[in-house]
C-alpha positions as CSV (number, residue, x, y, z in Angstrom):
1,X,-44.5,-13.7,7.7
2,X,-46.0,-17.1,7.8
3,X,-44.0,-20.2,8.6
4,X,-44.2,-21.9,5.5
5,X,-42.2,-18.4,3.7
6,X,-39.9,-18.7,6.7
7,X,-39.2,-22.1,5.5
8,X,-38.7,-21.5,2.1
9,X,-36.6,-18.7,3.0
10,X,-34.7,-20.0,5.5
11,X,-31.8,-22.0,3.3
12,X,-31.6,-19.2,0.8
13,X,-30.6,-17.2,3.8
14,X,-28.0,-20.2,5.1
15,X,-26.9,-20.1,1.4
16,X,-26.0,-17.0,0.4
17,X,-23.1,-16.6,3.1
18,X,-21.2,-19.4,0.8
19,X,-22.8,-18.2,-2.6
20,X,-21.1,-14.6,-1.7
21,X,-17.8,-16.1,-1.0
22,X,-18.0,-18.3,-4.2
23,X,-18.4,-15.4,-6.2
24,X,-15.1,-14.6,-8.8
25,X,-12.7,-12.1,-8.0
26,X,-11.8,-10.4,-5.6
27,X,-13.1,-10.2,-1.8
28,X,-12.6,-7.9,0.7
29,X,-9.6,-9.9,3.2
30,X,-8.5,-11.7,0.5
31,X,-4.9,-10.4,0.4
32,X,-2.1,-13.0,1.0
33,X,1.3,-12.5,1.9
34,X,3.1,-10.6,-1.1
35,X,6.0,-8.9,-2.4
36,X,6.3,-6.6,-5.0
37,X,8.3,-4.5,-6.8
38,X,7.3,-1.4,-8.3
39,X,8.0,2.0,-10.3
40,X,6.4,4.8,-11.0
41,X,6.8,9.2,-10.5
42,X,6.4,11.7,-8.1
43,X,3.8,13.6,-9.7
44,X,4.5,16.6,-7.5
45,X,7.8,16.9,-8.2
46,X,7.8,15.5,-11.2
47,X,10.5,12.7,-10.8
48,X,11.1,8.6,-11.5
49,X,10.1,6.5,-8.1
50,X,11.2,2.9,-7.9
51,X,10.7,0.6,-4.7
52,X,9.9,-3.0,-2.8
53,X,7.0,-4.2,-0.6
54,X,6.0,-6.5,1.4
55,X,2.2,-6.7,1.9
56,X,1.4,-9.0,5.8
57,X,-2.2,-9.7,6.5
58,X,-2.8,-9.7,9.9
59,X,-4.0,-12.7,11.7
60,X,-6.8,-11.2,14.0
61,X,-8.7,-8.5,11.9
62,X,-9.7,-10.0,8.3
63,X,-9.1,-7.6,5.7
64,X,-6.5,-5.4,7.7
65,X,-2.8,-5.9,6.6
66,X,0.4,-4.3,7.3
67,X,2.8,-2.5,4.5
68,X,6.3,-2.1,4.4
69,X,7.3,-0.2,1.7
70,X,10.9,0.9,0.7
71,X,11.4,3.7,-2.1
72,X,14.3,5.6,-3.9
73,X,13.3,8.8,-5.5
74,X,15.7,10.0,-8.4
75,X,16.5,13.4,-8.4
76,X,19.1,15.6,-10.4
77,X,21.7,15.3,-8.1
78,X,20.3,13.2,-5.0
79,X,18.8,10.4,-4.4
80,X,16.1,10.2,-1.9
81,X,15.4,7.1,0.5
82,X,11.7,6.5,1.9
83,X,10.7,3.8,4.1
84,X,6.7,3.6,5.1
85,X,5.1,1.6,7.2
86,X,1.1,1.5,7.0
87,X,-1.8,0.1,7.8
88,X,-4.3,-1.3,4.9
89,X,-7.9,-2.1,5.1
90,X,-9.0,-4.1,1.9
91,X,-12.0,-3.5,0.6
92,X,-11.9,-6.1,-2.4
93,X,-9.6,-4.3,-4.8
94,X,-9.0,-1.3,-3.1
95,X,-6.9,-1.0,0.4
96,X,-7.1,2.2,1.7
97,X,-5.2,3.2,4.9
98,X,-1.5,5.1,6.3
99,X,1.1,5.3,8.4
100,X,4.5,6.7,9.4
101,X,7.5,7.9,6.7
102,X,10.8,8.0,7.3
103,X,12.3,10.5,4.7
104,X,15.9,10.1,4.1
105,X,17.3,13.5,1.9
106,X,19.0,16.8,2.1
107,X,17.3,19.1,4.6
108,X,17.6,23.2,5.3
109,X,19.0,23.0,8.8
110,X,18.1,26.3,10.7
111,X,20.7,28.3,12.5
112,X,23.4,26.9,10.7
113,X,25.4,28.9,8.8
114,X,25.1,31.7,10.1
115,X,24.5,35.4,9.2
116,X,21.5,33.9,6.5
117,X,23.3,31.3,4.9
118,X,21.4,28.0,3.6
119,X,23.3,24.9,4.6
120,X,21.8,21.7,3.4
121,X,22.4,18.2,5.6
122,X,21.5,14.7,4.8
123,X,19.2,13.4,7.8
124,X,16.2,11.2,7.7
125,X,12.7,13.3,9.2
126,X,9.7,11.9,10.2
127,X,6.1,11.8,8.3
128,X,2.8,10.7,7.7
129,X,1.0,9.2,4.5
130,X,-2.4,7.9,3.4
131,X,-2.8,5.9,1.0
132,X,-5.1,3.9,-2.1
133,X,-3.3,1.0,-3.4
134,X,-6.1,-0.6,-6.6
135,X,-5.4,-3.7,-7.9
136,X,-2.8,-6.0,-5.8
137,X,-5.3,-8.8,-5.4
138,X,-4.0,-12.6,-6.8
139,X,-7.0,-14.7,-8.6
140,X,-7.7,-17.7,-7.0
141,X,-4.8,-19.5,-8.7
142,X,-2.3,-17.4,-9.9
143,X,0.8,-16.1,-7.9
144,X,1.1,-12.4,-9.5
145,X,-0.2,-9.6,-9.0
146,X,-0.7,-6.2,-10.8
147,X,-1.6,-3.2,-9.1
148,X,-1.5,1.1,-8.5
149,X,-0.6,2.6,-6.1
150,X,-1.4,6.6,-4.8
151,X,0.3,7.9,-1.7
152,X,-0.2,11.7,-0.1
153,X,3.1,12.4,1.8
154,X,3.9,14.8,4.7
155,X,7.3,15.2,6.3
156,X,7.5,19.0,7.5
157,X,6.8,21.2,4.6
158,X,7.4,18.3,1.9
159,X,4.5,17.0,0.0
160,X,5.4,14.1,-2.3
161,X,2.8,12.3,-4.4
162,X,4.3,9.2,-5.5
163,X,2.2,7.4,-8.5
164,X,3.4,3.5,-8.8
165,X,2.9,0.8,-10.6
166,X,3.7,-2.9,-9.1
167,X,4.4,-6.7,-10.2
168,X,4.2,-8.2,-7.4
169,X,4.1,-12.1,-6.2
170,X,2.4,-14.4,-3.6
171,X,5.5,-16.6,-2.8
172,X,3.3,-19.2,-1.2
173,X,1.6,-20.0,-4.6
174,X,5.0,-19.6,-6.5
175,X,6.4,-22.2,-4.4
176,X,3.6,-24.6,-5.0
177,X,1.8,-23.6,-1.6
């Protein structure tokens, strides 16, 4: 290449960092602070879902956040009580990632009962989950959010697949931030 196309080339290529980042919608890190509320069903089990969570990017790794996320899963009979924790990686409009479950419901407890019986006890067991949250990402200027969310859960033999769909809100730009 001679220097005269280096030259010509050269501030297109010092551009087109800032030209990508100008670019509308949304980019991949671009996830503020947010809480949300959502609903939705266990598609497995074929019940109603409703939650909270609160979406924290991370200061040191653009594009990685951390999830809390709190659900209540309506059964017959029972409620059910779910608290994940995860790691997300955004990938502009899609955050992809998992973490630990606590399930909260009524378990079979083994050797109790005796002679074959099946006793049930409310305890809270330990799981894993993965995750695809779409959607979730604020324009520019607006607080809300919209988005889906798709989580594979294991907790011993219990495989949940909660479907839900959240409001959610960047209280930084609510306030006027």
């Amino acid at each position: 290449m001679t220097r005269s196309r280096l030259a010509h080339l050269l501030p297109l290529l010092l551009l087109a960092p800032a030209a990508a980042a100008a670019q509308p919608g949304p980019q991949p890190g671009s996830v503020p602070f947010t809480l949300t509320v959502r609903g939705g069903w266990d598609i497995e089990f074929d019940d109603p879902v409703l939650g909270a969570v609160a979406y924290i990017p991370t200061p040191l790794v653009r594009g990685l956040g951390i999830q809390v996320a709190g659900d209540l899963t309506f059964l017959d009979d029972l409620t059910e009580r779910q608290l994940a924790l995860d790691a997300l990686y955004d990938l502009g409009g899609l955050r992809v990632g998992g973490g630990p479950v606590f399930r909260n419901s009524l378990w079979v407890v083994d050797g109790a009962g005796g002679a074959g019986a099946e006793v049930l006890e409310r305890e809270t067991r330990t799981g894993f989950s993965l995750v695809a949250a779409f959607g979730g990402t604020p324009s520019r200027d607006s607080p809300w959010t919209f988005g889906l969310e798709f989580r594979f859960i294991w907790v011993d033999d219990f495989r949940p697949r909660p479907f839900t769909f959240g409001v959610g809100v960047v209280p930084g730009r609510l306030l006027g931030g």
